[in-house]
FITI-782644 format. One record per residue (C-alpha): residue number from 1; residue in three letters; y, z, x. Coordinates in pm, whole numbers, plus 50000, padded with zeros to 5 digits. Example, Ala and Ser with C-alpha at 12.3 -4.5 7.8 and 13.67 -1.06 7.14 Angstrom:
NODE seq type north up east
NODE 1 ALA 49550 50780 51230;
NODE 2 SER 49894 50714 51367;
END
This chain:
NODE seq type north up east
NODE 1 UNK 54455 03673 39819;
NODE 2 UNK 54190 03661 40082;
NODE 3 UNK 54141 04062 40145;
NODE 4 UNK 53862 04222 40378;
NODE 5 UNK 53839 04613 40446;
NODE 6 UNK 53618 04789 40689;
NODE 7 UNK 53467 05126 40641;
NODE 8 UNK 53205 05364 40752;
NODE 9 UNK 53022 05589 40494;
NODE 10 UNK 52694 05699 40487;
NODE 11 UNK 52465 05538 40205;
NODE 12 UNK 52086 05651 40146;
NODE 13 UNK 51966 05323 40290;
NODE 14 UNK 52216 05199 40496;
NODE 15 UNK 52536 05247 40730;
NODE 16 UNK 52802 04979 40754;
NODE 17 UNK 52977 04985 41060;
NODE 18 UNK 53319 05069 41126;
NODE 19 UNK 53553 04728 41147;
NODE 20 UNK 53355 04556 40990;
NODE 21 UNK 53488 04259 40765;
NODE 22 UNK 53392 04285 40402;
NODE 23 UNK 53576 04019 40149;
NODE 24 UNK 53637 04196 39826;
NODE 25 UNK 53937 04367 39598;
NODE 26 UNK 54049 04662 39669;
NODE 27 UNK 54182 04944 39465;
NODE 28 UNK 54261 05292 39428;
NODE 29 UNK 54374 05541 39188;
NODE 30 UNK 54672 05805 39164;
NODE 31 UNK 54638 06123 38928;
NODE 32 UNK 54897 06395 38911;
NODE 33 UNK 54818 06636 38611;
NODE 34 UNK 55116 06786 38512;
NODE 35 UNK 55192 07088 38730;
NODE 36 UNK 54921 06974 38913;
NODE 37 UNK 54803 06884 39263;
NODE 38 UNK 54777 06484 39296;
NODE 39 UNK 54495 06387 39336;
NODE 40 UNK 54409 05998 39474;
NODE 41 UNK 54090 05824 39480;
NODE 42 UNK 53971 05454 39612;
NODE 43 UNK 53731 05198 39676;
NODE 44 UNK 53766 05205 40059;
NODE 45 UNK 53764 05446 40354;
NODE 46 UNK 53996 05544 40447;
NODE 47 UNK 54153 05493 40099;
NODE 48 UNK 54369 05172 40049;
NODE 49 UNK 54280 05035 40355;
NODE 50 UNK 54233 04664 40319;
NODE 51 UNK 54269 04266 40521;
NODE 52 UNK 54431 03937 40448;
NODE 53 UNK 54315 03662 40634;
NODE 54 UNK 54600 03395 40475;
NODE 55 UNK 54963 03515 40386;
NODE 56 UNK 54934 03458 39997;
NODE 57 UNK 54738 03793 39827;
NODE 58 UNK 54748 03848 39441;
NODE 59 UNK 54816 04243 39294;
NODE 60 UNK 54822 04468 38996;
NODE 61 UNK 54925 04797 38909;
NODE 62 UNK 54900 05021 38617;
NODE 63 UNK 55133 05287 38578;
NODE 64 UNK 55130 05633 38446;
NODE 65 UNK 55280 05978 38393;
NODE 66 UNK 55667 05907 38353;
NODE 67 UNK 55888 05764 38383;
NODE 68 UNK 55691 05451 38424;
NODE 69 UNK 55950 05250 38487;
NODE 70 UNK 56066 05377 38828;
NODE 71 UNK 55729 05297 38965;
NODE 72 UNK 55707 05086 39235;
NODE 73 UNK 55368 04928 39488;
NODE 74 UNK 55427 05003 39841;
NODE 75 UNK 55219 04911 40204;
NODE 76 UNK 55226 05020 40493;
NODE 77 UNK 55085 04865 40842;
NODE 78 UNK 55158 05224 40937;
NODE 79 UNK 54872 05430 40768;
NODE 80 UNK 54799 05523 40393;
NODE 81 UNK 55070 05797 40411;
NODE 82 UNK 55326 05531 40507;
NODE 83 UNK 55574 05333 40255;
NODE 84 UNK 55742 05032 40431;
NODE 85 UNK 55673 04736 40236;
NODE 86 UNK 55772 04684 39896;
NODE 87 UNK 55554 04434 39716;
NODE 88 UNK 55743 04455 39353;
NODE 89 UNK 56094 04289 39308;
NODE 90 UNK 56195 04561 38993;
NODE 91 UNK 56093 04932 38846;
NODE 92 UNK 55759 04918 38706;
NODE 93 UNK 55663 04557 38778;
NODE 94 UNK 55321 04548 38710;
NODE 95 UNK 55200 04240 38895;
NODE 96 UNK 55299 03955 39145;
NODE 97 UNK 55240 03775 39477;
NODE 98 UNK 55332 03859 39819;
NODE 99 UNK 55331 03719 40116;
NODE 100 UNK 55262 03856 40439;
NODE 101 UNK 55185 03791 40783;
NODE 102 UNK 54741 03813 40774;
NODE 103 UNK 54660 04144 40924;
NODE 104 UNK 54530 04477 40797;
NODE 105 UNK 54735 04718 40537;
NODE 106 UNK 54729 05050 40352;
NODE 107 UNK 54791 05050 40009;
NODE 108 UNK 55022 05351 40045;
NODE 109 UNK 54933 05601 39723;
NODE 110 UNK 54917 05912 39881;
NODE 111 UNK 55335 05892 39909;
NODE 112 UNK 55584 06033 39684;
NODE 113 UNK 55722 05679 39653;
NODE 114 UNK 55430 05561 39445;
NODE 115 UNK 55365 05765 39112;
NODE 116 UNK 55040 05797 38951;
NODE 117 UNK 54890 05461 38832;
NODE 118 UNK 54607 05203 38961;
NODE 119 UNK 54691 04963 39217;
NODE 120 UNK 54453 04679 39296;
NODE 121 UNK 54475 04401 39555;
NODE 122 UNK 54255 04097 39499;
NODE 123 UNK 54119 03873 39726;
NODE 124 UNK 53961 03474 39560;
NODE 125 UNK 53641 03499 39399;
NODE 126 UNK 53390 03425 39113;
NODE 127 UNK 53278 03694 38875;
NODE 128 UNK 53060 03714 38552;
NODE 129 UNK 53043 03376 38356;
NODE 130 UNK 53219 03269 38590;
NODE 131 UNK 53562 03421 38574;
NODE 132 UNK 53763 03167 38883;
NODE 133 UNK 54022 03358 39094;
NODE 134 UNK 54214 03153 39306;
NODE 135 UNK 54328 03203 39632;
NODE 136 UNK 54703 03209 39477;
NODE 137 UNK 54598 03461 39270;
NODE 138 UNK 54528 03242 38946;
NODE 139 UNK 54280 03369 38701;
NODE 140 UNK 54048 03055 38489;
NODE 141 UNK 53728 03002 38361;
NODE 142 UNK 53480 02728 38490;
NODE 143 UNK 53196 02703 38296;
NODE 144 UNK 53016 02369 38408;
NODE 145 UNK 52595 02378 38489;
NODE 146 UNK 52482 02237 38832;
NODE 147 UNK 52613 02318 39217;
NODE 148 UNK 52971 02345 39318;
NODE 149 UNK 53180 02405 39617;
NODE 150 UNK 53382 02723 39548;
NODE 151 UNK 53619 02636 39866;
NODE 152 UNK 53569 02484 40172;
NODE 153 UNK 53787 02470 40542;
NODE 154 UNK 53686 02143 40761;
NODE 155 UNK 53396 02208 40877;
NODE 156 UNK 53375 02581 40975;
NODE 157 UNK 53388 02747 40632;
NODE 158 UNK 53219 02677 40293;
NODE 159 UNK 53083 02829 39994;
NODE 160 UNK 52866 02713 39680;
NODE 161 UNK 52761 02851 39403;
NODE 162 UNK 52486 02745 39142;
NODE 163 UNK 52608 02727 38790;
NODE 164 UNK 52337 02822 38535;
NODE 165 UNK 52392 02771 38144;
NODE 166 UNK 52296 03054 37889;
NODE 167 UNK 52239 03001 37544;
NODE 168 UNK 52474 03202 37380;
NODE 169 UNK 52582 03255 36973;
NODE 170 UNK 53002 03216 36926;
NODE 171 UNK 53246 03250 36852;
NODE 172 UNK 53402 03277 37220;
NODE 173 UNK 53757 03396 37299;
NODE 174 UNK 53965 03086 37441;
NODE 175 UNK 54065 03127 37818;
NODE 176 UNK 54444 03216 37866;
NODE 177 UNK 54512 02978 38147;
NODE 178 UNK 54341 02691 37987;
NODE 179 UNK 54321 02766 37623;
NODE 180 UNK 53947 02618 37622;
NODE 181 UNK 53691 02815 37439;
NODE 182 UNK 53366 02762 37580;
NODE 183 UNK 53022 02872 37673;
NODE 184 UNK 52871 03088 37907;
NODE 185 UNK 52716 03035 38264;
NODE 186 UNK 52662 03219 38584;
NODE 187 UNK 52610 03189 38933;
NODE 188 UNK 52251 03230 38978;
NODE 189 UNK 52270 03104 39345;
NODE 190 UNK 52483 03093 39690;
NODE 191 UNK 52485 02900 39983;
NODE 192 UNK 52733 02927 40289;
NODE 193 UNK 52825 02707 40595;
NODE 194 UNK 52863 02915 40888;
NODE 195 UNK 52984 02679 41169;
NODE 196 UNK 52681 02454 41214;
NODE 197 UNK 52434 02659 41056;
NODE 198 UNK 52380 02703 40669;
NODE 199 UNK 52308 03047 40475;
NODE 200 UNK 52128 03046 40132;
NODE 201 UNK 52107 03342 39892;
NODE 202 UNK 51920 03275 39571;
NODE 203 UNK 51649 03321 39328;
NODE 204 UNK 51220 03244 39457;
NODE 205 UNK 51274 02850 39506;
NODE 206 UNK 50919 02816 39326;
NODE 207 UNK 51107 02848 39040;
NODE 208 UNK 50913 03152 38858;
NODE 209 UNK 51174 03485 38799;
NODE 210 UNK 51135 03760 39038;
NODE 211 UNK 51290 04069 39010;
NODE 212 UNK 51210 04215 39303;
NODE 213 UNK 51524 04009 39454;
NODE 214 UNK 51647 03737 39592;
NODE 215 UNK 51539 03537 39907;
NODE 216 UNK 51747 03509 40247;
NODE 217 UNK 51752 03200 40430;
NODE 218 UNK 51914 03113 40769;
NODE 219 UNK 51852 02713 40819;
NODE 220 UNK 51603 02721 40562;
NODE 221 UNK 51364 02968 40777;
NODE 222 UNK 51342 03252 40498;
NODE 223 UNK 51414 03580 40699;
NODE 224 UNK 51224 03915 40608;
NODE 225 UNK 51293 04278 40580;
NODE 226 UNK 51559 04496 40696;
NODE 227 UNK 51890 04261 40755;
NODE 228 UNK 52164 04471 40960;
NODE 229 UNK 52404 04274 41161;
NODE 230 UNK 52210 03997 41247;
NODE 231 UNK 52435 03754 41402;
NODE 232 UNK 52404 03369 41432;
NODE 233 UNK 52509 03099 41647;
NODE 234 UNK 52898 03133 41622;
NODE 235 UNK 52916 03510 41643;
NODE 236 UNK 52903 03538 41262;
NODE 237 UNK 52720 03841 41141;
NODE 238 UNK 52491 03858 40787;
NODE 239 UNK 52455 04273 40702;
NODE 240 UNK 52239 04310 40371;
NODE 241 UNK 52251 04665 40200;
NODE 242 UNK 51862 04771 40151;
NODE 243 UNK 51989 04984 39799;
NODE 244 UNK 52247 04706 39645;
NODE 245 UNK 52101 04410 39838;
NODE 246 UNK 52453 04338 39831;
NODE 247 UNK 52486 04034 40122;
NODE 248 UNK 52794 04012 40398;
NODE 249 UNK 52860 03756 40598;
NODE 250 UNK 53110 03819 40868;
NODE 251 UNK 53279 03589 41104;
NODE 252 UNK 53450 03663 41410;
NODE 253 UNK 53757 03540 41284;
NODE 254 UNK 53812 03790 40996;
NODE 255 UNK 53669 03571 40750;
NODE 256 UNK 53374 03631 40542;
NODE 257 UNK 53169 03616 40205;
NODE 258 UNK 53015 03888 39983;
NODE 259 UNK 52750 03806 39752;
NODE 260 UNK 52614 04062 39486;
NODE 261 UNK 52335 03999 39310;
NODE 262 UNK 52218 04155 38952;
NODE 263 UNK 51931 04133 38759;
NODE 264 UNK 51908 04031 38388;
NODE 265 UNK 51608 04177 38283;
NODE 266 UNK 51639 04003 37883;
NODE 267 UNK 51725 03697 38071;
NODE 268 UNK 51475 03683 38383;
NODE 269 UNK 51784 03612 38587;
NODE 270 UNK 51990 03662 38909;
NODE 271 UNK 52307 03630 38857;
NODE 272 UNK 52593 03667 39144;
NODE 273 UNK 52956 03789 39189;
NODE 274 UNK 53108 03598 39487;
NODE 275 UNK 53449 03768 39634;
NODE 276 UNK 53532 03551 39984;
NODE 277 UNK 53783 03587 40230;
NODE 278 UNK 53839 03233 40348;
NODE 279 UNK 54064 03092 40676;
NODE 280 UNK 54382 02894 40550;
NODE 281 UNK 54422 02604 40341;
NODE 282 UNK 54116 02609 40173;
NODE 283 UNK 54022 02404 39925;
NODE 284 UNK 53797 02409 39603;
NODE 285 UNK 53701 02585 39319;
NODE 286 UNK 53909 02856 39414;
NODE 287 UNK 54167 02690 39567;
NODE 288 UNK 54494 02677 39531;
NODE 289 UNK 54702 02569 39246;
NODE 290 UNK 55001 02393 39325;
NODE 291 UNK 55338 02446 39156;
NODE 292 UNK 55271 02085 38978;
NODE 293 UNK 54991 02116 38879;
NODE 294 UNK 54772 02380 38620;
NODE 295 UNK 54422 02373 38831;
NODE 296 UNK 54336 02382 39197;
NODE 297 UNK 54352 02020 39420;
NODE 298 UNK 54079 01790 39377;
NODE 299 UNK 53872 01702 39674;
NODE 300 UNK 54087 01471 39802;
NODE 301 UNK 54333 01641 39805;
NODE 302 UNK 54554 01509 39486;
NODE 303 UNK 54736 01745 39228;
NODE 304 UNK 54573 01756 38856;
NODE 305 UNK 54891 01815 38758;
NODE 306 UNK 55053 01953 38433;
NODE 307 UNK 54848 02087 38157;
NODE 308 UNK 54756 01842 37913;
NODE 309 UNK 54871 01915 37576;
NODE 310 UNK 54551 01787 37352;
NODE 311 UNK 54245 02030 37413;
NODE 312 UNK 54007 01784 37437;
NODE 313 UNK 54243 01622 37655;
NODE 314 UNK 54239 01931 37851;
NODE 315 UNK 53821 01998 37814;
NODE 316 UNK 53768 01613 38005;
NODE 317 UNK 54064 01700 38283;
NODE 318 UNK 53921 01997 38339;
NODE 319 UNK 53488 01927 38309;
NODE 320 UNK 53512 01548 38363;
NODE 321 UNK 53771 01524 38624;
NODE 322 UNK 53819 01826 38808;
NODE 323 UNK 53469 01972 38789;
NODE 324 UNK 53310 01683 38907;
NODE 325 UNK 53525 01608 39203;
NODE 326 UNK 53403 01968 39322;
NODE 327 UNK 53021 01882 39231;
NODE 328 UNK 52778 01881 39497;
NODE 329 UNK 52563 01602 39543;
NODE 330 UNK 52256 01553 39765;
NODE 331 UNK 52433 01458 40067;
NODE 332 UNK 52713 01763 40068;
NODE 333 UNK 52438 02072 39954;
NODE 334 UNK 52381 02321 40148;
NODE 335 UNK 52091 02484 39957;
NODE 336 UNK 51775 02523 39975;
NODE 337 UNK 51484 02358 39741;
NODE 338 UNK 51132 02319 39659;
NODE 339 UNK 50907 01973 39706;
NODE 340 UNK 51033 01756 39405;
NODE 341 UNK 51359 01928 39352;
NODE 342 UNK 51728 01877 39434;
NODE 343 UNK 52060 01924 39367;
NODE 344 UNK 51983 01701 39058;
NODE 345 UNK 51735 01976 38929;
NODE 346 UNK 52011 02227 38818;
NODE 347 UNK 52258 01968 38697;
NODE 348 UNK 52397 01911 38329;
NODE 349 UNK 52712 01734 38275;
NODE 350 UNK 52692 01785 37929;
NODE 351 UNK 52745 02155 37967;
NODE 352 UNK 52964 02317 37845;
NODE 353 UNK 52967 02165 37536;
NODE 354 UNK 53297 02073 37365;
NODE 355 UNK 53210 02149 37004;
NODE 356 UNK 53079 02519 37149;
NODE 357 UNK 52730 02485 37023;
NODE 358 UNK 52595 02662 37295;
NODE 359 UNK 52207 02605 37226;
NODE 360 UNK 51909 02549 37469;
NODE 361 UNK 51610 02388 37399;
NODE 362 UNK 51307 02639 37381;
NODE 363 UNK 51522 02940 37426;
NODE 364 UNK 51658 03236 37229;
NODE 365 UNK 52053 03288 37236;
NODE 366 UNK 52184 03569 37374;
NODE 367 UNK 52390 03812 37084;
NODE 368 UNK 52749 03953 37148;
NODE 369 UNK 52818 04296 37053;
NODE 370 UNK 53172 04414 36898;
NODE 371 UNK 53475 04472 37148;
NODE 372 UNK 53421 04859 37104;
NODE 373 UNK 53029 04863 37218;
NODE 374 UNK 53256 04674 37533;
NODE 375 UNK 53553 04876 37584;
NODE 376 UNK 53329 05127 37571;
NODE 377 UNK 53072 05004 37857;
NODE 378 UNK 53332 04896 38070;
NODE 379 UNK 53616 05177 38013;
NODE 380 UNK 53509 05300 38429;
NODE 381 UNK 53632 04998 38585;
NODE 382 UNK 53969 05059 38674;
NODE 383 UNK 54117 04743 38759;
NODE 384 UNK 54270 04605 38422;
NODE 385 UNK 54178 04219 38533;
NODE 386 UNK 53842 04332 38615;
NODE 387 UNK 53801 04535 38297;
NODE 388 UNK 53983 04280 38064;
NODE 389 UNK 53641 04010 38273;
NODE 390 UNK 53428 04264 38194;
NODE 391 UNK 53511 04331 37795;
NODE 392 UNK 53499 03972 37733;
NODE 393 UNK 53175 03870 37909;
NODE 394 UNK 53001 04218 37712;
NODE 395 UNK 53123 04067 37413;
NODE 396 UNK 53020 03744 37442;
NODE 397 UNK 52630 03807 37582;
NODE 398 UNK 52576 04181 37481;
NODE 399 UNK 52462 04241 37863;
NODE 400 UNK 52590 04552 37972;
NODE 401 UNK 52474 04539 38307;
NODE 402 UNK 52849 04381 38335;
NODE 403 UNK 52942 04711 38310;
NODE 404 UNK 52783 04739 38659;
NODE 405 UNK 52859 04476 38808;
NODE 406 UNK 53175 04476 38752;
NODE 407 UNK 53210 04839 38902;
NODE 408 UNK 53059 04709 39199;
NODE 409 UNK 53269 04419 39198;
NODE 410 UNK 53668 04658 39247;
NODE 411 UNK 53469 04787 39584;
NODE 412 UNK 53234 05094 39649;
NODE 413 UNK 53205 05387 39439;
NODE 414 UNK 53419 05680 39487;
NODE 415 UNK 53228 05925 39784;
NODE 416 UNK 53398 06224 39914;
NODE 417 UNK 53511 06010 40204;
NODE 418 UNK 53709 05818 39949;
NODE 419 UNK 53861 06093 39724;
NODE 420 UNK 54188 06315 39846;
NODE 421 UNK 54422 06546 39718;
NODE 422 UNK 54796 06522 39805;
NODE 423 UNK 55099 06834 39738;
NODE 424 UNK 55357 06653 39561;
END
C-alpha cells in the first residue's frame, strides 16, 4: 500500500501543516472495558485518517473483547464515524488486500460496526535490518551491503537506500517469505530523485560518526538550520521536524518519502526507517511481486519467478540475481560522496554471508538478548507486523532503541488530538 495522512498538531519544535502528505502506516486502537465507555486512540489526526496514492494497500487487524469472530475492518470516504467499505471478505479476518480507487479514507473505529481491536494500514517501506515491505503488501528481508534502489517511476520518482553490514553473533531466525537465515544490516543512508533535482539524507560524508545528526543536501549544496516546507523546482516540498529530525518530502502529486533517522550510540551509527508513498507501477526493492513469481521484478522488468526449492539455490536468486539487478552503480547514484569515494566505497557482495558467520574485521559483534528482554521492549508497538520486526531485530542485536523506532515507525504518538471516547 502506498498510504499518506495529513495532520495538524502542535509539537514543542515544530507544526506540520494541515494537508500535508506524509508516507507512513497508519493505525489506531479500539478499547471497550466491559461496561465501559469505548475508548479509541490513533496515530493520526483526526484518528484513522489516511492516503493511497496506487489502488493496491496492505492491512491488519487484531481483534478483541468477544466475540472475535464477528469482527469486521470498515472505511469510510465519509468521515471516521462512517462504515461503507468493507475491506474483509469473512468474520474476524485478520488481514488482506484491497483495492481502491487512490484517494483519502477513514479507518472507521469509532462505529459500532468495528469492535475493539487494532487496525493498521501499511503503506511500502524499509524498516530495521532491513525488514522489505512491498508495495503489494509482501513482507521479506534484504540483507545485502552497498547502495540500492528501493523503487523507482521513470524518471520522476526514486528512492535509495545505503545498506550497511553489522557484525552480529547467531543464531538468526530464518525469514518466513524466504526461509534464508541471515545477517544483519541497515540503512545508514537515503537519497531521493525529485523530478530533476536529487535529495540526500545521510551520515557526515567525511566519514567520522556524528551524533549530532545527519546532513541535508539538495543537489549536493548541504542546506542548514531550520527546514520547514522548503519547496524545490517541481513544487515538491522537504519539511524536517527540529525534535525527531524526522525528514518529508512531499510532492504535489500526493506522493512522498519519510525518512527517520536513529542513533546507535554502541554502534556510532545512523540508521534509517524509510516508509514511501510512490506514483504507480513502481519498481524495485519494494516493488511488486507478481503472482509468478516469489520476489519483486528485476530491473528490466522480468519475473524471478517461483521459489527455488534448494536454499542456497534460493540465497544466489535472491543476493546474486535479484540484489544485484537493483544495485546502484556509479552512473545511476544519486548520493552524495567525499573526494576518493563512490558508490564502490560502501559495497560488499560478499555480504551477507551464506554460512551466517557474520564477522567484521577489527570490530566487536553486536550480542542478542532473549525474546523476553524483546517482547518486553517492544510490547507498546501496536501493530503486530511492526512488533513481530521489532522482537526479532531486539533479539538479534540487543539494541533497544528498536523499541523506538519502531514506535515511531506505526505514526505519531498518541496526543489528546488523537485520543477519543465513543458511547457504545
Amino acid at each position: 500500500m502506498n498510504v499518506v495522512y495529513g495532520l495538524s498538531m502542535g509539537l514543542s519544535l515544530c507544526v506540520w501543516p494541515m494537508g500535508a502528505v506524509f508516507a507512513q502506516s497508519v493505525s489506531v486502537t479500539k478499547d471497550c472495558p466491559a461496561g465501559g465507555t469505548c475508548t479509541t486512540t490513533g496515530t493520526t489526526s483526526p484518528i484513522g485518517f489516511f492516503r493511497t496514492t496506487t489502488p493496491s494497500f496492505n492491512w491488519e487487524a487484531t481483534y478483541t473483547g468477544s466475540p472475535t469472530q464477528a469482527h469486521r475492518f470498515w472505511l469510510s470516504q465519509s468521515g471516521a464515524n462512517m462504515a461503507t467499505i468493507q475491506l474483509t471478505t469473512s468474520s474476524g479476518q485478520a488481514s488482506g488486500i484491497a483495492n481502491l480507487t487512490p484517494g483519502i479514507y477513514f479507518i472507521s473505529i469509532n462505529t459500532f460496526a468495528m469492535g475493539p481491536g487494532i487496525y493498521t494500514v501499511f503503506g511500502p517501506g524499509v524498516h530495521g535490518e532491513p525488514h522489505i515491505t512491498t508495495t503489494n503488501g509482501i513482507n521479506y528481508d534484504f540483507q545485502g551491503a552497498g547502495e540500492f534502489v528501493m523503487l523507482k517511476h521513470l524518471e520522476r520518482y526514486e528512492v535509495q537506500t545505503r545498506m550497511t553490514p553489522v557484525a552480529a553473533t547467531g543464531p538468526f531466525p530464518a525469514n518466513p517469505h524466504t526461509g534464508l537465515s541471515s545477517c544483519v544490516g541497515i540503512n545508514t543512508a537515503a537519497a531521493v530523485r525529485v523530478g530533476k533535482q536529487r535529495v540526500t539524507y545521510q551520515p557526515n560524508i567525511s566519514g567520522q560518526p556524528d551524533p549530532s545528526g545527519l546532513q541535508l543536501r539538495v543537489d549536493g549544496a548541504l542546506v542548514a538550520g531550520r527546514v520547514y516546507g522548503m519547496t524545490l523546482n517541481d513544487g515538491t516540498k522537504i519539511w524536517k521536524d527540529s525534535k525527531t529530525s524526522e525528514l518529508r518530502i512531499e510532492h504535489p502529486d500526493y506522493t512522498g518519502v519519510r525518512i527517520t533517522p536513529h542513533w546507535w550510540a554502541s554502534q556510532n551509527l545512523w540508521y534509517l526507517d524509510v516508509d514511501m508513498a510512490p506514483p504507480p507501477a513502481s519498481a524495485g526493492i519494494a516493488g511488486d511481486v507478481p503472482s509468478d513469481g516469489w520476489l519483486p521484478a528485476l530491473a528490466d522488468g522480468s519475473s524471478m519467478g517461483a521459489k527455488p526449492a534448494d536454499l542456497q539455490d534460493r540465497y544466489k536468486a535472491l543476493y546474486d540475481k535479484f540484489g544485484e539487478s537493483w544495485r546502484v552503480n556509479d552512473s545511476s547514484t544519486l548520493f552524495d560522496y567525499a573526494p576518493g569515494t563512490s558508490t564502490k566505497t560502501y559495497t560488499m557482495r560478499s555480504w551477507p554471508s551464506q554460512s551466517a558467520q557474520c564477522e567484521l574485521p577489527f570490530t566487536v559483534p553486536v550480542k542478542g538478548v532473549n525474546i523476553d528482554v524483546a517482547e518486553q521492549t517492544c510490547k507498546a508497538i501496536q501493530s503486530p507486523r511492526l512488533r513481530r520486526m521489532c522482537v526479532f531485530d531486539v533479539m538479534v542485536t540487543g539494541n533497544k532503541g528498536f523499541g523506538r523506532s519502531y514506535a515511531m515507525a506505526q505514526g505519531r504518538p498518541k496526543t489528546k488530538a488523537t485520543s477519543r471516547r465513543i458511547r457504545r
